[in-house]
N, C-alpha and C positions, 0 to 999 in steps of 0.2 A: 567486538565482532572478529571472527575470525578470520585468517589473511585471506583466504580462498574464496568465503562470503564476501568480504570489502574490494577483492577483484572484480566479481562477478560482478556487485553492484555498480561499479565503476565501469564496465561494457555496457549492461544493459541500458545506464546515464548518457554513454558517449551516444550509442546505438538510436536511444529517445531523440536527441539533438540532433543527429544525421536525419533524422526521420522528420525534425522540423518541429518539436516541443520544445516547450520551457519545462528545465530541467529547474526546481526547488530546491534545495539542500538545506536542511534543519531538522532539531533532534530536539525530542518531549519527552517526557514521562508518559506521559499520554497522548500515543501517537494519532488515535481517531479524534480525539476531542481538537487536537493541532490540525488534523487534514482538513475536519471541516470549517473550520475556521479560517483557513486559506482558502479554502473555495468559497466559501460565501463572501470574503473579502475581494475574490477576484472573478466575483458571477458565474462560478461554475455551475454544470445543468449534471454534467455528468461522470462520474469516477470508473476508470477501469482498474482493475487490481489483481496481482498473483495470487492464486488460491496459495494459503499460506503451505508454509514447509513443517508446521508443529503435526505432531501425533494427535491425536485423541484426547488424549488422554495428559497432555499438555498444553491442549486446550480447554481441558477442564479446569487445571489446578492454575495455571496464567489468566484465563481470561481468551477471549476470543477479537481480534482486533474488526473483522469484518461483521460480526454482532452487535458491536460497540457504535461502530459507525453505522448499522443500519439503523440504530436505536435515535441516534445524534442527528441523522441525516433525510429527513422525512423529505424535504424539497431537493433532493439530491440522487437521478438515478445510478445505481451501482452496478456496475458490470464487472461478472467475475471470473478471469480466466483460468482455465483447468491446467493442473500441471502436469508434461506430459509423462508419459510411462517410462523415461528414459531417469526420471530425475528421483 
């Protein structure tokens, strides 16, 4: 990850916590098959999530993480935040 990615993620984590979340930390190959997996381990009902930062067209040739997990996640509503025009 790049420095200014791994800062970011590191506000947005502290920012979750101030707001009164359990903040996760762990790292998969496969990051939806791992999410839902922790949430069905700890009763989740419902995932909120960043509309990803990939292109198009790098989510053609990656894979798609929020198609993965809709796929994975049938008893799991998803909620997907838009990113805004600044980003």
């Amino acid at each position: 990850m790049k420095e200014q990615e791994q800062r970011r993620l590191e506000e947005h984590a502290v920012l979750a916590e101030d707001l009164g979340a359990e903040v996760i930390r762990t790292s998969s190959h496969d990051i939806a098959k791992t999410l839902v997996k922790i949430a069905h381990e700890r009763q989740v009902t419902q995932l909120v999530l960043g509309q990803p930062a990939r292109s198009h067209w790098e989510e053609l040739l990656r894979g798609s993480i929020i198609n993965r997990l809709l796929r994975l996640s049938t008893d799991i509503d998803i909620h997907l935040v838009p990113r805004s025009g600044e980003e």
